[in-house]
PAZAPA-4460 file (N, C-alpha, C; in steps of 0.05 Angstrom, whole numbers, plus 32768, in hexadecimal, padded with zeros to 4 digits):
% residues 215
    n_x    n_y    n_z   ca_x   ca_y   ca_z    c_x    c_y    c_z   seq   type   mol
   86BC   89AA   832E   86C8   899F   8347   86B9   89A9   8360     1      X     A
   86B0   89C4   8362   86A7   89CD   8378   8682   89C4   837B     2      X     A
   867F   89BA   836D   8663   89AA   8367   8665   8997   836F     3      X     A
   8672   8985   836A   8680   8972   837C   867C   8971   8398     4      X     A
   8698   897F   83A7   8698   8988   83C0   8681   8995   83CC     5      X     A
   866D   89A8   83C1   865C   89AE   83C9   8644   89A5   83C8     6      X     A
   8644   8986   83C0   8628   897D   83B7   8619   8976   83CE     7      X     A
   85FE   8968   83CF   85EF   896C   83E8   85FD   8952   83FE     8      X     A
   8600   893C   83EA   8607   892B   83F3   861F   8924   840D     9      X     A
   863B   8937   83FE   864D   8943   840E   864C   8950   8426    10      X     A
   863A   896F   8421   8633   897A   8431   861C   8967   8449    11      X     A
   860D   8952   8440   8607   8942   8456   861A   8930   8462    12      X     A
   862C   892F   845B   863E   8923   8465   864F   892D   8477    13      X     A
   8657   893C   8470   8661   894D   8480   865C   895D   849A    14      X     A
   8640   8967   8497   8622   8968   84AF   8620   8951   84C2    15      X     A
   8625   893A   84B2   8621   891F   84CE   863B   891E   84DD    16      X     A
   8653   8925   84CB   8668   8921   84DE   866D   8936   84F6    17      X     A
   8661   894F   84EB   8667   8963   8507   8653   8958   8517    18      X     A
   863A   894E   8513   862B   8947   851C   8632   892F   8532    19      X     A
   8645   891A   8526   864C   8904   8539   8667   8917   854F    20      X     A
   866C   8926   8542   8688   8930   854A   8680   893B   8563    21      X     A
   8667   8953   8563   865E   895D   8573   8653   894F   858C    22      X     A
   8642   8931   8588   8633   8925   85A5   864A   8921   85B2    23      X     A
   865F   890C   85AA   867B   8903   85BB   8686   891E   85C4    24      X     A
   8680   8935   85B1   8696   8953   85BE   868E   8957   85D4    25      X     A
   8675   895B   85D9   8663   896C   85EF   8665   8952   8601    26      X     A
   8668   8940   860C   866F   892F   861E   8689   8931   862B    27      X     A
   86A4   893B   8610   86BE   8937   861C   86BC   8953   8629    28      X     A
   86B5   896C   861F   86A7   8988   8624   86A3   898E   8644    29      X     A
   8690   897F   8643   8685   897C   865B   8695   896B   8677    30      X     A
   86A4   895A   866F   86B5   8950   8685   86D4   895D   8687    31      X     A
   86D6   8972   8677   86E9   8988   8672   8705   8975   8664    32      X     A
   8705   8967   8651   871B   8952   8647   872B   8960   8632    33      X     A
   8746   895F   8635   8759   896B   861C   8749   8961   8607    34      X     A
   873A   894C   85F4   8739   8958   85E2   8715   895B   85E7    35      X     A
   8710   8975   85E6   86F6   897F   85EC   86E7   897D   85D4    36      X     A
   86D7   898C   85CD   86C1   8995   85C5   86CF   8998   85A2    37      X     A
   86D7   89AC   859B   86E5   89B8   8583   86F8   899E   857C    38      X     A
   8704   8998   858A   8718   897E   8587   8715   896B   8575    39      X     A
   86FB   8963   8587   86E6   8944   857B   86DB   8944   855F    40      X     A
   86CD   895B   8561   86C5   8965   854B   86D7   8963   8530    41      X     A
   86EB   8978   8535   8702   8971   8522   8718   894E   851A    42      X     A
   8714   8946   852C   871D   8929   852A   86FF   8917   8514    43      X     A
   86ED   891E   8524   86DA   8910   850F   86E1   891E   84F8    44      X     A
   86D5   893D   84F3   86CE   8941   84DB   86ED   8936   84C8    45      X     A
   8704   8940   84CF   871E   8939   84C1   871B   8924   84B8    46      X     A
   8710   890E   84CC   8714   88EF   84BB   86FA   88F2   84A5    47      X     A
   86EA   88FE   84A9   86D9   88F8   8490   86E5   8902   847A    48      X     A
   86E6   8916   847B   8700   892A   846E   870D   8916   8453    49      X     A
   8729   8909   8468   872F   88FE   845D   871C   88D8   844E    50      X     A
   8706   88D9   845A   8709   88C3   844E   86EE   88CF   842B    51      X     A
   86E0   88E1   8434   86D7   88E8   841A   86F3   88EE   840B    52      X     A
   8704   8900   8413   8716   88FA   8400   871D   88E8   83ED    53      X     A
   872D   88D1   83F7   872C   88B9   83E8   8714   88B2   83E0    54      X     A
   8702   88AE   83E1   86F1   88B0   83CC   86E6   88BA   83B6    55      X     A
   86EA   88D5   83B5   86E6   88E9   839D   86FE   88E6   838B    56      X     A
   871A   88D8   8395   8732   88DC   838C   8734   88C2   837F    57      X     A
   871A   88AC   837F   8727   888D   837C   8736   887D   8386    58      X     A
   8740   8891   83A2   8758   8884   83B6   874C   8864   83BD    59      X     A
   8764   8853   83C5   8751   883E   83D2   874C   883E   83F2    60      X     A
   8733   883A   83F6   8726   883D   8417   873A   8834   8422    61      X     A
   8743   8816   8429   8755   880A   843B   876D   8824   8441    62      X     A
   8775   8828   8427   8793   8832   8427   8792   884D   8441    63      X     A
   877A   885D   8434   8771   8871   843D   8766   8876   845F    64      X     A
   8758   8863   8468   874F   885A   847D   876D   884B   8492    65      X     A
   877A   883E   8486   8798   8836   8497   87A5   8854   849C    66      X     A
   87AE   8866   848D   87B7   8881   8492   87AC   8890   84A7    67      X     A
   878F   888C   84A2   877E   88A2   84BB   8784   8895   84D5    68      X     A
   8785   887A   84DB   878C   886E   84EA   87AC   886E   84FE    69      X     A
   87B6   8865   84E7   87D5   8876   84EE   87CE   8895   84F6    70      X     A
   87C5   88A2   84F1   87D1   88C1   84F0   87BC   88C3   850C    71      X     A
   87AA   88B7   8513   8794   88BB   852C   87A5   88AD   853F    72      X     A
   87B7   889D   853F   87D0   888D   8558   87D6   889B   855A    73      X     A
   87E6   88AC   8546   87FD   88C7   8556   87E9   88DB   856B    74      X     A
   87D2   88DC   8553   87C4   88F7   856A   87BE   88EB   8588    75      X     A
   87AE   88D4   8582   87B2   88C7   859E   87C0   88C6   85B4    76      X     A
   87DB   88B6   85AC   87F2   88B6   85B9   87F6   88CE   85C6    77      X     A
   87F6   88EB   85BB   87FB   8900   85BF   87E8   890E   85DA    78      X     A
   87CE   88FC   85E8   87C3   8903   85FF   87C9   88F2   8612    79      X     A
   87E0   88E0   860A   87E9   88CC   861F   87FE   88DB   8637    80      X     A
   87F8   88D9   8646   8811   88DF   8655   8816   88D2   8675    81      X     A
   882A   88C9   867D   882F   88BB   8697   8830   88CF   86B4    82      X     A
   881B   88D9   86C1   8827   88DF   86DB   8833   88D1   86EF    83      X     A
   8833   88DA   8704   8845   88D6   871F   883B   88BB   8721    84      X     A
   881F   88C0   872C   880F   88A1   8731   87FF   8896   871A    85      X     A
   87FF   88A3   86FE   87EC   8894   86F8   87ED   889B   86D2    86      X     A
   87E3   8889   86C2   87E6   888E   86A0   87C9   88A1   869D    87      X     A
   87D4   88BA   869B   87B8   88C4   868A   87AC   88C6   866F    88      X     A
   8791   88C8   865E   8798   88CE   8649   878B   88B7   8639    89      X     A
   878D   88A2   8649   8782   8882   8636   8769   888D   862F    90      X     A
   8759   8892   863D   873F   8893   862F   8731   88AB   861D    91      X     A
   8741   88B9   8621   8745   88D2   860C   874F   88C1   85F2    92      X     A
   8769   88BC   85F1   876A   88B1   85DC   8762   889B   85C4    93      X     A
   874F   888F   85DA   8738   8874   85D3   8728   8889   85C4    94      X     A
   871E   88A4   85D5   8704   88A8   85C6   870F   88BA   85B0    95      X     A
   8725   88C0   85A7   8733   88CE   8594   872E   88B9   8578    96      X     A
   8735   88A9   8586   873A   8882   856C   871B   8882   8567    97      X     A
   8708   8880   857C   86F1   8873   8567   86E1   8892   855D    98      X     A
   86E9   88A4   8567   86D1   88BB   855A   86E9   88BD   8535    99      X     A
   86FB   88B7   853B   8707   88BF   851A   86FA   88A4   8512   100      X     A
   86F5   888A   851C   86EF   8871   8511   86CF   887A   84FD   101      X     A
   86C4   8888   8519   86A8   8897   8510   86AB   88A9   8501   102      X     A
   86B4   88BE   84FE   86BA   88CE   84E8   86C8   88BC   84CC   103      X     A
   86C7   88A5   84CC   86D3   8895   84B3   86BA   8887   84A1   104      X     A
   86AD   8876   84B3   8698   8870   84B3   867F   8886   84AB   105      X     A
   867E   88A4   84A8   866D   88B3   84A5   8678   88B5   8481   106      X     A
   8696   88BA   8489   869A   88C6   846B   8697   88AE   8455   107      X     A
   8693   8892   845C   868C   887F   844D   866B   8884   8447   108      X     A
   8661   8892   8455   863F   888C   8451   8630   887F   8464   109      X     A
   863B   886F   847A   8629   8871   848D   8622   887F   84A6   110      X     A
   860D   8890   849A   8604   88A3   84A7   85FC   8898   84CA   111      X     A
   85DF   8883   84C6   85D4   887F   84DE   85E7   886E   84F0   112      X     A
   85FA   885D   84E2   8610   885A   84FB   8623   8860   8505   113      X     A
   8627   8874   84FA   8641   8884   8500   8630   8897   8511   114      X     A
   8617   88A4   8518   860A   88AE   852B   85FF   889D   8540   115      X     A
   85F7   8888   853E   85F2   8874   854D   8610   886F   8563   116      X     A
   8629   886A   8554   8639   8865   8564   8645   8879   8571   117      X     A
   8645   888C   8566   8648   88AC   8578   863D   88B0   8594   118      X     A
   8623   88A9   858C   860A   88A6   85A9   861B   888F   85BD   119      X     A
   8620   8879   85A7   8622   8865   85BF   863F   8870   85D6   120      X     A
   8650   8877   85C3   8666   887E   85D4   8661   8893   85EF   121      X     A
   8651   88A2   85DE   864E   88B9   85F9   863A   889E   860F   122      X     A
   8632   8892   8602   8627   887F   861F   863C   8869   862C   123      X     A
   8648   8865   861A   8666   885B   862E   867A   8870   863C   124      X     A
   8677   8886   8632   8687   8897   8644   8673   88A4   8661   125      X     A
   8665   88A6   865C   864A   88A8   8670   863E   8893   8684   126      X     A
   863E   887E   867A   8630   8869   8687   863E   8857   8695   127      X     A
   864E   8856   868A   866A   8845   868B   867C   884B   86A7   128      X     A
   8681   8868   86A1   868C   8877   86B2   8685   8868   86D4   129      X     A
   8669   886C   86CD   865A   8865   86E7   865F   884C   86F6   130      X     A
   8662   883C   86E0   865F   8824   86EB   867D   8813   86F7   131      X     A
   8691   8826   86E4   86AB   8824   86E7   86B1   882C   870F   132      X     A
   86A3   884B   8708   86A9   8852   872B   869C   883C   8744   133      X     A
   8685   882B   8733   867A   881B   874C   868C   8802   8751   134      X     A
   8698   87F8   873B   86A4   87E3   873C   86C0   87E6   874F   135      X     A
   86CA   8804   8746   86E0   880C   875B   86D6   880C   8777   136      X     A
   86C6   8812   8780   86BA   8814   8796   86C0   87F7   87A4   137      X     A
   86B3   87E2   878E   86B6   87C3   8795   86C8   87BC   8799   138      X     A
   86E1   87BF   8785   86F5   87B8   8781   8708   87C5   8775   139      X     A
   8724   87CE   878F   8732   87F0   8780   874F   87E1   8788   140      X     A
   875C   87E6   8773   8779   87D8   8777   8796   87EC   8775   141      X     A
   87A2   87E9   8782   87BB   87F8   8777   87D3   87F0   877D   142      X     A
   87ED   87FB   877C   8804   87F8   877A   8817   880B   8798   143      X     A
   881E   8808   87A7   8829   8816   87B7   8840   880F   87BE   144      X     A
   8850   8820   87C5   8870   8826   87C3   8879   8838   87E5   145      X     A
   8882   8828   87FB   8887   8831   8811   88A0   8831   8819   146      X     A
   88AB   8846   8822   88C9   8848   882D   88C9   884D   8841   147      X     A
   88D8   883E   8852   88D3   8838   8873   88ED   8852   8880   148      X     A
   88EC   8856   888C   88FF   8871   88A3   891E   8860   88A3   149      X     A
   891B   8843   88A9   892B   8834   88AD   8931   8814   88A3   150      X     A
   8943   8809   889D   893E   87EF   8892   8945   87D4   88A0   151      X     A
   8936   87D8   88B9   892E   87C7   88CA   8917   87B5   88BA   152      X     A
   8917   87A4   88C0   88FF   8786   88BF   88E8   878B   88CA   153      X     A
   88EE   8791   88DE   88D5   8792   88EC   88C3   87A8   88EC   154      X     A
   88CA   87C2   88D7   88B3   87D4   88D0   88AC   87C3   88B5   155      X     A
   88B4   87AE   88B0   88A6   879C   888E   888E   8793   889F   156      X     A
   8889   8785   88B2   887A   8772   88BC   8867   8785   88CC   157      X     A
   8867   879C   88D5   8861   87AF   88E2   884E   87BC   88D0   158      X     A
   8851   87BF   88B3   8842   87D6   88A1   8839   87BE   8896   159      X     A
   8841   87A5   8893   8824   8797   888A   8814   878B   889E   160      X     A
   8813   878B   88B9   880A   8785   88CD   87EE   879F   88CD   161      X     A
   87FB   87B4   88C2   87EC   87D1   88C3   87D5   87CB   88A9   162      X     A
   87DE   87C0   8890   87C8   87B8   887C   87BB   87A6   8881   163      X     A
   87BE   878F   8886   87A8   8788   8893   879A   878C   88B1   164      X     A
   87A3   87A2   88BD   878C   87AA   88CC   8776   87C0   88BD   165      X     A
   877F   87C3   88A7   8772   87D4   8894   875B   87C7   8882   166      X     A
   8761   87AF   8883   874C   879F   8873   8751   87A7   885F   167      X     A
   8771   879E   884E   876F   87A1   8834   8781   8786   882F   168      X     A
   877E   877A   880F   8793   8762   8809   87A3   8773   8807   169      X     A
   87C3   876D   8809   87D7   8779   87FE   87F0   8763   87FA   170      X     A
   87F6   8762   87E8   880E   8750   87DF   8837   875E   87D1   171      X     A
   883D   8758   87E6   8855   875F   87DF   8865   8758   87C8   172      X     A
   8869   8772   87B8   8873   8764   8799   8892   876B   879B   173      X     A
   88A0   877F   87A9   88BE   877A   87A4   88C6   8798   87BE   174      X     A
   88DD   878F   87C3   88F0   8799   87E1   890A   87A1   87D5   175      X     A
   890B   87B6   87DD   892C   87C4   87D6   8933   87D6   87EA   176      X     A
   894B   87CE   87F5   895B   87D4   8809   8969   87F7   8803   177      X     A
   8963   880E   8808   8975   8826   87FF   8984   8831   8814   178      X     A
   89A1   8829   8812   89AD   882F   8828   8998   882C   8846   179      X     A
   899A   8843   885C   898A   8845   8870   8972   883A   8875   180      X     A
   8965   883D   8858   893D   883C   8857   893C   881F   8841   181      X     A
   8929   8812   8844   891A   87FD   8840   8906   8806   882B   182      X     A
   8901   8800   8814   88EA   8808   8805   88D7   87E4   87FB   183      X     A
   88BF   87F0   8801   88B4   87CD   87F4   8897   87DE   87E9   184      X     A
   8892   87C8   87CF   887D   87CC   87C5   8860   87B8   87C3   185      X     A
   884D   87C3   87C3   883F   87AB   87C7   881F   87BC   87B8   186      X     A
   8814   879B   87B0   87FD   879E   87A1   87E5   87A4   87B3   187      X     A
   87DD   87B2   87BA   87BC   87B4   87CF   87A8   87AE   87C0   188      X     A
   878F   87AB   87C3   8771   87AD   87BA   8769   87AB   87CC   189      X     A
   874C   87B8   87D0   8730   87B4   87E2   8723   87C9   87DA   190      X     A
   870D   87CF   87E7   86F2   87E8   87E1   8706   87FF   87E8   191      X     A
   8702   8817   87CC   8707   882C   87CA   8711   883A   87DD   192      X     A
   8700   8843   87F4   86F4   884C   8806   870B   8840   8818   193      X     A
   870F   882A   8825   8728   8819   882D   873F   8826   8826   194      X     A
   8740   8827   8810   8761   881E   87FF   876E   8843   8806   195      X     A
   8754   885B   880B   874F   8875   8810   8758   8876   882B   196      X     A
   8750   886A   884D   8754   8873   8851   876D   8867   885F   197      X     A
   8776   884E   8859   878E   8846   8856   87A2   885A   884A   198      X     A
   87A4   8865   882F   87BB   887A   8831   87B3   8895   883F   199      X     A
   87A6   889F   884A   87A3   88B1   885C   87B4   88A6   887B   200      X     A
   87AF   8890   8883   87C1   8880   888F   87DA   887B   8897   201      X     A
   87E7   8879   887A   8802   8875   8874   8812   8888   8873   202      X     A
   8803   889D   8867   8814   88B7   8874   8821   88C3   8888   203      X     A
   8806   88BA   88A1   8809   88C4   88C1   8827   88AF   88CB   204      X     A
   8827   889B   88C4   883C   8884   88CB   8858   888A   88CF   205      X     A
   885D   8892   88EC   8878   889E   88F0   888E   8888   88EB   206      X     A
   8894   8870   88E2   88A5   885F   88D2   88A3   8860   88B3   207      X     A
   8896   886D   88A3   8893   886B   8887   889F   888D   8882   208      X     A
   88AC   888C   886C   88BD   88A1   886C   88AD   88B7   8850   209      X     A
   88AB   8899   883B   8895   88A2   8829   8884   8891   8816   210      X     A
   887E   8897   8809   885A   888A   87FF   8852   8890   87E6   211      X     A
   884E   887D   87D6   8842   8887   87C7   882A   8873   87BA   212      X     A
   881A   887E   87A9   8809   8862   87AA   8802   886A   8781   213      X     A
   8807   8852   8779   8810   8858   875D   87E8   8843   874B   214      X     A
   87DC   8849   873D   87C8   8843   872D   87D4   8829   8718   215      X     A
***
């Protein structure tokens, strides 16, 4: 049995997965991400793990491959979390799903694509990145939530009189009356940079009581 497990074949197998495990690690590593370096690694190698498993065992792939799958949602799920303004965690958990996809793919035998796609990812998390921040730049949207001092009318017409002197779209999605104060929410977009120093803005606003601006 330990001839088996120790054969060269295995042991190359096993070499490519720390191997894929490692390029994606040193990327999340490097942008300091809950699951770092050691993490990645172990998410790959585990799924190979298990999927040589079922194979030495006669297990069937599908059966075996749906499990890793299930059991990589939970881990996933588990870097999700909702802040104040904003869901963190999605793309941690994306790269959690395809490096075990890659670590699945290694323990079947393919070597050069399961390293191939390793590379490519760190170039979507890299390249991507970039292109993501320029597009924000173009086009940056959000959610904001304002509570007026008082619930007078005429600070409604007043604070959007104030966005568009801002040069941003903004569309009013819903108004609720709280006792004293007025709260209304509304959709903005325009360049980054805009939408920046617009809530720097909204702060100073001696009729707005509070603010928040939600992703």
């Amino acid at each position: 049995m330990l001839e088996v497990f120790f054969s060269n074949e295995n042991l190359q197998t096993v070499l490519v997965s720390l191997l894929c495990g490692s390029i994606v690690g040193m990327e999340r590593e490097y942008r300091n991400k809950s699951a770092g370096f050691r993490t990645v690694i172990l998410i790959c190698l585990g799924a190979t793990i298990f999927t040589m498993a079922s194979r030495l065992g006669n297990l069937s792939d599908d059966r075996i491959a749906a499990n890793i799958v299930t059991g990589i949602g939970f881990l996933g799920a588990g870097v999700i979390f909702r802040g104040k303004f904003s869901v963190q965690g999605l793309t941690t958990a994306a790269v959690i799903w395809t490096v075990a996809a890659v670590g699945m793919l290694v323990g079947f035998g393919q070597f050069i694509l399961g390293i191939s796609l390793a590379v490519l990812m760190v170039v979507v998390l890299s390249l991507f990145q970039k292109m993501e921040t320029f597009l924000s730049n173009v086009y940056f949207s959000r959610t904001i939530y304002v509570t007026f001092i008082d619930n007078r009318v005429g600070r409604l017409y007043e604070f959007e009189t104030f966005l568009i002197d801002q040069g941003v779209d903004a569309i009013r999605k819903g108004i609720e009356k709280n006792g004293e104060k007025l709260t209304v929410v509304y959709d903005i977009s325009s360049r980054r940079q805009r939408v920046r120093m617009m809530n720097e803005k909204i702060i100073s606003l001696e009729y707005v009581d509070s603010f928040s601006n939600i992703s």
